[in-house]
C-alpha positions in Angstrom: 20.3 14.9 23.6 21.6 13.4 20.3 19.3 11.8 17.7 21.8 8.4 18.1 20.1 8.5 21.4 16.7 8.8 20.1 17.2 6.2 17.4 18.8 4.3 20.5 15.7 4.4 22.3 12.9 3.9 19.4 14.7 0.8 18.2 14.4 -0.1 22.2 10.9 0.5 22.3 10.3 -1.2 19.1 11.7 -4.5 20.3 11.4 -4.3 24.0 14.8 -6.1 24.0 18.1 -4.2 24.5 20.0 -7.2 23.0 17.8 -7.3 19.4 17.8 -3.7 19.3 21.9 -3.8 19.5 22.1 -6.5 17.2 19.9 -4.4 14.7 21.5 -1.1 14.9 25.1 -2.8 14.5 26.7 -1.7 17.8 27.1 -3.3 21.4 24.4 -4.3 24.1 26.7 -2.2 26.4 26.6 0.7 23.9 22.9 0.7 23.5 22.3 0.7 27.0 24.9 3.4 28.0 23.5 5.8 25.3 20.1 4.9 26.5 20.7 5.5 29.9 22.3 8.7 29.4 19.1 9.7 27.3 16.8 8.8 30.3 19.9 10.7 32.6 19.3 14.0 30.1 15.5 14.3 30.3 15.4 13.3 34.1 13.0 9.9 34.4 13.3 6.7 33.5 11.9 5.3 29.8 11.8 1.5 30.6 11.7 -0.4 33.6 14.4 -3.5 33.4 12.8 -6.4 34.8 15.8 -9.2 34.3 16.5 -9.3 31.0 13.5 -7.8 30.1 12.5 -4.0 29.6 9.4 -2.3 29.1 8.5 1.1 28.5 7.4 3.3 31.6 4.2 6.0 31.5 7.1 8.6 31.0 8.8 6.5 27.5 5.0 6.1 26.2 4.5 9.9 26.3 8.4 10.4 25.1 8.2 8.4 22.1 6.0 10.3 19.9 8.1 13.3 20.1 11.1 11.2 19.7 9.8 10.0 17.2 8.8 13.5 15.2 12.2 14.2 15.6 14.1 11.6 14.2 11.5 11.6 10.8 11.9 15.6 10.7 15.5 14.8 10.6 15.2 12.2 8.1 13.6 15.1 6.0 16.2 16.9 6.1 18.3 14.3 4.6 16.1 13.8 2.2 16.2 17.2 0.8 20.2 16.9 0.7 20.3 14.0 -0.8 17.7 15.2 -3.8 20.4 18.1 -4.8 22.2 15.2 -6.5 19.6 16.0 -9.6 18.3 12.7 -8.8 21.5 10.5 -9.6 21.2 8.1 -6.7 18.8 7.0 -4.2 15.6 4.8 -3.9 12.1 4.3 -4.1 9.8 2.3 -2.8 6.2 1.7 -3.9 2.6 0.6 -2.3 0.9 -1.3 -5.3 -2.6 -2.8 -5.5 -2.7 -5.6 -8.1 -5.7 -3.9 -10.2 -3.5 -1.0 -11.0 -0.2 -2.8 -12.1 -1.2 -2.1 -15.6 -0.8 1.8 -14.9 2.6 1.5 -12.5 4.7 -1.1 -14.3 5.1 0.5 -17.6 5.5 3.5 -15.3 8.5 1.6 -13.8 9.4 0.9 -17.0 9.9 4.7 -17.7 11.1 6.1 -14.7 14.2 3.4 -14.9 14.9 4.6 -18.1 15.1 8.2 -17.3 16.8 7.7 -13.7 18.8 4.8 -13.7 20.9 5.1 -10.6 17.5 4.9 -8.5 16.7 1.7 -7.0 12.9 1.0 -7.0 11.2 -1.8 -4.3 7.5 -2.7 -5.7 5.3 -3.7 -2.6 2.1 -5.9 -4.0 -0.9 -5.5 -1.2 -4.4 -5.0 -0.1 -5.0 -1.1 0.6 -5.3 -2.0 4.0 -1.7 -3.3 4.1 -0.4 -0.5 2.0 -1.6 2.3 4.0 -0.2 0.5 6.9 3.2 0.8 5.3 2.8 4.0 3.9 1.7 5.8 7.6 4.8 3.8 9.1 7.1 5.7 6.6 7.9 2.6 5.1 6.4 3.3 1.8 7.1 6.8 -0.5 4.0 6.5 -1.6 0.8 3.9 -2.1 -1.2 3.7 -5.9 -4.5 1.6 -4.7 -7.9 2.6 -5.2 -9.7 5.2 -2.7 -12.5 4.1 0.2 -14.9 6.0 1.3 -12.9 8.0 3.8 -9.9 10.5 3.3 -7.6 9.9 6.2 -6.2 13.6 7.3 -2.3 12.6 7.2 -2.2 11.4 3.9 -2.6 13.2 0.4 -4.7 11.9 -2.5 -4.1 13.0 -6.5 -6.5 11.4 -8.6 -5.4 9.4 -11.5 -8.8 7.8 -13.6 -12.1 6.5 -12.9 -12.9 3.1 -12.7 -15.7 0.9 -13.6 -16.4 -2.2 -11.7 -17.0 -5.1 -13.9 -17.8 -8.3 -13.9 -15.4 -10.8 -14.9 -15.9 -13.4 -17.0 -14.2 -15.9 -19.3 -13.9 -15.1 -22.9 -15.9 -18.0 -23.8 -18.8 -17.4 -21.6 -22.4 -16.4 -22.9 -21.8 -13.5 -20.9 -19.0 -12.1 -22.3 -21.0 -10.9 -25.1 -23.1 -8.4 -22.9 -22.8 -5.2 -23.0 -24.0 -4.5 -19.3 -25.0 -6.2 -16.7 -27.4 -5.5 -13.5 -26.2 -6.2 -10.0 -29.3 -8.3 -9.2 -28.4 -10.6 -12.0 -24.7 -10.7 -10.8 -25.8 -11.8 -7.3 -27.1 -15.1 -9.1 -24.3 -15.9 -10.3 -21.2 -18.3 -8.8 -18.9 -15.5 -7.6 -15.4 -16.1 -6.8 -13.9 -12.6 -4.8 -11.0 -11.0 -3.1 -10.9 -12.1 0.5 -11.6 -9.4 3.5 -9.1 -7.1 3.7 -8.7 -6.2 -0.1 -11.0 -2.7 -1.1 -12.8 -4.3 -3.5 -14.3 -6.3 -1.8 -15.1 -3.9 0.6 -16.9 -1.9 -1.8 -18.0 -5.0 -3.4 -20.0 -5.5 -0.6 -21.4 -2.1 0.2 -22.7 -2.2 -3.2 -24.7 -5.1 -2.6 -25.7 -4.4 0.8 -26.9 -1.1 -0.4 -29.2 -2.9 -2.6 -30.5 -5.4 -0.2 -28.7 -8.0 -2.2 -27.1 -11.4 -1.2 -24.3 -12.4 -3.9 -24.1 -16.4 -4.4 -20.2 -16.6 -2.9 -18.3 -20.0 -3.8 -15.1 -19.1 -3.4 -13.1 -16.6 -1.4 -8.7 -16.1 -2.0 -6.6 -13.7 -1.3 -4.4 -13.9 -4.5 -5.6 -12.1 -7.4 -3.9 -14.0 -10.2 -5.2 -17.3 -8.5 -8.7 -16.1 -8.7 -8.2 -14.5 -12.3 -6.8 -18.0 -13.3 -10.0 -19.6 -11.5 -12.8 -17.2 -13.6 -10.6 -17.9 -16.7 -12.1 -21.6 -16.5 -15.3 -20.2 -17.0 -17.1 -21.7 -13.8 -17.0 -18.7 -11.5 -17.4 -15.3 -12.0 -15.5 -12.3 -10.1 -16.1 -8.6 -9.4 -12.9 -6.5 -10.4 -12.0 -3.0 -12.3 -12.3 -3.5 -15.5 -8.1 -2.3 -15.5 -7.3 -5.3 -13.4 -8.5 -7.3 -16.9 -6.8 -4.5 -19.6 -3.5 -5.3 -17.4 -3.0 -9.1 -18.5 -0.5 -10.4 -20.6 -2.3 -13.2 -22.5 -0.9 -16.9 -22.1 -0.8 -19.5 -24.7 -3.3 -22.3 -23.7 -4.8 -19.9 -21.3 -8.6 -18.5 -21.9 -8.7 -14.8 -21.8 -10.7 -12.7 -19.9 -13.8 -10.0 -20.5 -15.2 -6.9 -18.3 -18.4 -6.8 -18.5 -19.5 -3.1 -17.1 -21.7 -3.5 -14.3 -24.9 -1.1 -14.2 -25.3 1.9 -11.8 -23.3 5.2 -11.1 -22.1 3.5 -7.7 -20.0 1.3 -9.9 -17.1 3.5 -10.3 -14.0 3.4 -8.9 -11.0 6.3 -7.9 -7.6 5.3 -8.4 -5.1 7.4 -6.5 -1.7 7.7 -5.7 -1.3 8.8 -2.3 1.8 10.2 0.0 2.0 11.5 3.3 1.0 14.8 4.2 3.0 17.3 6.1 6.2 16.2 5.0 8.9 16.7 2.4 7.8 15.1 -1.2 11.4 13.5 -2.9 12.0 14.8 -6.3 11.7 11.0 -7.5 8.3 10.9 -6.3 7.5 14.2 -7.7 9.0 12.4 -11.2 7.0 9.2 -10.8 4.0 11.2 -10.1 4.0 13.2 -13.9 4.6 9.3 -15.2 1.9 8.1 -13.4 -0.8 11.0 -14.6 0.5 10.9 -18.0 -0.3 7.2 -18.0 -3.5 7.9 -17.1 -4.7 10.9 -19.3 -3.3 8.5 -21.8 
């Protein structure tokens, strides 16, 4: 059994098409279903039933996969680990970012560039939900966002700060000049928030179901600088970390934003980076990390 088999097959099972699978992997329909056959030859059952030109995975390629799987990514690991003795010269990162806490990760970027510039970095902007997807498919090194509830078991957390929930509001706005605010009076107001799927506005709720409160809801978006843009004008209001408003970069023409702390010691916030656990941390993460936490005390 040779991991080119295994990779064969998972790319296989990905697709369910022997034809894309080829295509992706760069070699030969014939190739990929020689090697694959071989593979089912090896362990002694078959892993997909061809129907025509189609294939699907048999009972026997379910139960396979995950320790197909296991393999390939502890091998991967091991790559990894070679390719980090180059005193991180070359190689690439790739990052799970949640819009409130670009103002911590891009002077981070910034940085880490500087000190390792044969490192390519990817920046991947999206809700936690989306992120944590990515990062438990091993497509992410590791995910900044803010923390829920819940600590998955595969996945590591390291704090970074405390947040405080704020409400947002225009610069010109009576309400900027608060100090505070209470929760029952932000439930008045016109809100404008993060659509399902983004953590804020999971907590965001929570908070105000916790309460027995029913927040006035005009507009709902899944693009945080739309809806930072929108409060800007001073007709809605929105619910954010008060880092999401210390991370813009004023605009001539534009009105600026202020955080106004909202009341209650439920109205704070973990930021976190967070890897995968059980498996081989790269020295550039390891790098990015120290940035990050610096950052942060700082």
């Amino acid at each position: 059994m040779e991991l080119r088999q295994l990779n064969y097959f998972l790319k296989a099972k990905e697709l369910l098409n022997f034809t894309e699978a080829a295509n992706h992997l760069h070699i030969s329909q014939s190739t990929l279903s020689q090697q694959v056959k071989q593979l089912e030859d090896e362990v002694g059952v078959p892993l997909f039933d061809r129907i025509g030109k189609r294939i699907r995975l048999t009972e026997a390629g379910h139960l396979f996969a995950a320790y197909a799987a296991r393999t390939v990514n502890a091998a991967r690991d091991g790559l990894r680990l070679l390719d980090d003795l180059s005193n991180l010269n070359t190689g690439h990162l790739v990052v799970g970012l949640t819009y409130g806490l670009r103002g911590l990760v891009i002077p981070s970027v910034n940085k880490f560039a500087k000190q390792f510039p044969g490192i390519t970095i990817r920046i991947f902007f999206g809700t936690s939900e989306e992120i944590l997807e990515k990062l438990q498919n091993q497509e992410l090194d590791f995910a900044v966002c803010f923390q829920d509830d819940t600590d998955l078991p595969n996945l590591e957390y390291q704090l970074l700060f405390y947040a405080t929930m704020s409400l947002i509001v225009a610069a010109h706005s009576p309400l900027a000049q608060r100090e505070s605010i209470s929760l029952k009076e932000v439930a008045k107001l016109s809100l404008i928030l993060p659509a399902q799927g983004y953590s804020t506005r999971k907590f965001v709720d929570t908070v105000f179901a916790r309460q027995h409160l029913k927040p006035n809801i005009a507009i709902e978006i899944n693009d945080i600088p739309t809806l930072l843009d929108l409060a800007r004008t001073g007709n809605w209001h929105t619910i954010l970390t008060q880092t999401t408003v210390q991370a813009q970069t004023p605009v001539p023409g534009q009105h600026s934003l202020k955080a106004v702390p909202i009341e209650g010691n439920k109205m704070v916030r973990q930021a976190v980076m967070i890897t995968l656990a059980g498996i081989y941390k790269k020295k550039a993460v390891i790098a990015f990390e120290t940035l990050l936490l610096e950052l942060a005390v700082n």
